[in-house]
SELUM-988185 format. One record per residue (C-alpha): residue in three letters; y, x, z. Coordinates in Angstrom, 2 decimals. Layout:
% SELUM-988185
residuo:ala, yy:Y, xx:X, zz:Z
...
% end
This chain:
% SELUM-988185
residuo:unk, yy:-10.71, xx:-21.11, zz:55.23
residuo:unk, yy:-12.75, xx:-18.04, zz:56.44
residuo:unk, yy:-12.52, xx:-16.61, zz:60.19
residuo:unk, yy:-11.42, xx:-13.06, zz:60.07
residuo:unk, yy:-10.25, xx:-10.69, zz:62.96
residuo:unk, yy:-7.13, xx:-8.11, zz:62.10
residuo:unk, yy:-7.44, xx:-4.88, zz:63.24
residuo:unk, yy:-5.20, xx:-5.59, zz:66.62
residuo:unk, yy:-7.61, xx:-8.01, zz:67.57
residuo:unk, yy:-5.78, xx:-11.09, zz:66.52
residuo:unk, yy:-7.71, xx:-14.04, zz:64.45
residuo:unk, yy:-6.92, xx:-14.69, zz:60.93
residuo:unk, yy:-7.68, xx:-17.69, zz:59.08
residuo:unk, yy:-7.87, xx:-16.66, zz:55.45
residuo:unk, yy:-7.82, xx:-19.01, zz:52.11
residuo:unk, yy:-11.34, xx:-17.57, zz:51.06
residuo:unk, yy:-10.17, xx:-19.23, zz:47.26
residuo:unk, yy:-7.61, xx:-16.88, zz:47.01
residuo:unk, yy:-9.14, xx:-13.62, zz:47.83
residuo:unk, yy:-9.03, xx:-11.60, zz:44.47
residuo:unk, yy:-10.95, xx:-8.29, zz:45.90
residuo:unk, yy:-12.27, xx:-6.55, zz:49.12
residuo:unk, yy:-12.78, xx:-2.63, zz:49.87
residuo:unk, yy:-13.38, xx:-0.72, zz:52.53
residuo:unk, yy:-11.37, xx:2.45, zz:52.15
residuo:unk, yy:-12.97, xx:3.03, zz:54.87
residuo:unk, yy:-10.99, xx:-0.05, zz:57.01
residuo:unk, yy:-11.71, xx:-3.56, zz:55.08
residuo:unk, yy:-8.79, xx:-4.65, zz:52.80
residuo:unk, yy:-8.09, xx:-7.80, zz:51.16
residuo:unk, yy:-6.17, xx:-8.36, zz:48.54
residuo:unk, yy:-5.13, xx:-11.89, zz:47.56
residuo:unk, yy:-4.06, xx:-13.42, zz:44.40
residuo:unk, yy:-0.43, xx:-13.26, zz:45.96
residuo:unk, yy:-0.47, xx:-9.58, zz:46.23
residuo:unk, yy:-0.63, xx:-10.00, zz:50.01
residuo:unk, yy:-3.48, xx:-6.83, zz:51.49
residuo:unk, yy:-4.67, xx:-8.05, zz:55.02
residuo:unk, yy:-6.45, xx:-5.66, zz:56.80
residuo:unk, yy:-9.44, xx:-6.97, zz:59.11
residuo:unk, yy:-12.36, xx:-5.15, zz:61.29
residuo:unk, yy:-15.10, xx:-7.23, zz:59.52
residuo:unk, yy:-17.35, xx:-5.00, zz:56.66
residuo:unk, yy:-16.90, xx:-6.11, zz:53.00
residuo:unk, yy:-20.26, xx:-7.55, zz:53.28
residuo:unk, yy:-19.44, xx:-9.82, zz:56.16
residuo:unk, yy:-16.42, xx:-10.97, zz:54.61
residuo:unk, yy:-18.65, xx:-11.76, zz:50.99
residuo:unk, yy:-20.88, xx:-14.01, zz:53.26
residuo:unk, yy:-18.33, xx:-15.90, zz:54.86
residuo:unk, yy:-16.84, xx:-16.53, zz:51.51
residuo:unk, yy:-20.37, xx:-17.48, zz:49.95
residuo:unk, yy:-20.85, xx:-19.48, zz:53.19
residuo:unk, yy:-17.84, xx:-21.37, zz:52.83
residuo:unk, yy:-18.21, xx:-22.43, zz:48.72
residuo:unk, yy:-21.74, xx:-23.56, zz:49.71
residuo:unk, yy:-20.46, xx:-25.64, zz:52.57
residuo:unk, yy:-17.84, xx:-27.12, zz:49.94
residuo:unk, yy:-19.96, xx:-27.37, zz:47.07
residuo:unk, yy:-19.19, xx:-24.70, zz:44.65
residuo:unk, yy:-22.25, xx:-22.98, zz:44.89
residuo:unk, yy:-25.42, xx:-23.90, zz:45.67
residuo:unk, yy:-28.75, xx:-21.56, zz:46.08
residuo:unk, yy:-27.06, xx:-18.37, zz:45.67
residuo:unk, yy:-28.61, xx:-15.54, zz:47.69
residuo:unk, yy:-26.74, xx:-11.92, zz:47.57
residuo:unk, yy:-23.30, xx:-10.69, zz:46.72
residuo:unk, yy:-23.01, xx:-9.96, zz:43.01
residuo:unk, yy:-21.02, xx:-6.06, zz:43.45
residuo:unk, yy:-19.54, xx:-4.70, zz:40.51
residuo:unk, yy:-21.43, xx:-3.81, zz:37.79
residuo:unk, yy:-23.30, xx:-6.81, zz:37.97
residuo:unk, yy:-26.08, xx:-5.95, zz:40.17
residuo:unk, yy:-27.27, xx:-8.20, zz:43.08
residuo:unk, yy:-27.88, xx:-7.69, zz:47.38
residuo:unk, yy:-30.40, xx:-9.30, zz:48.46
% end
């Protein structure tokens, strides 16, 4: 689970697993497998590197540096 703050201020744990895609449109919205959107104040970037943070700390990836954006190009 990732630490994420909603918009009113409020803290959000969020299954990081199940998040399909982020945007910022121009607020940050994330929308899980479910269907569910949460809306948080963190960028899109922030939220990528608490996601990548979290499958390194549990093993599913190891060594990655950047966020892979579409098109396949790489941050970093």
């Amino acid at each position: 689970m990732i630490s994420l703050t909603r918009l009113n201020g409020r803290e959000v744990l969020v299954n990081a697993l199940l998040i399909e895609l982020v945007e910022s449109t121009p607020d940050t919205v994330i929308t899980l497998c479910t269907g569910r959107k949460i809306v948080v104040r963190e960028s899109a970037e922030e939220v990528a590197e608490r996601v990548a943070e979290y499958c390194r700390s549990i093993g599913l990836l190891r060594g990655v540096q950047g966020v892979r954006r579409e098109g396949g190009s790489r941050d970093g």
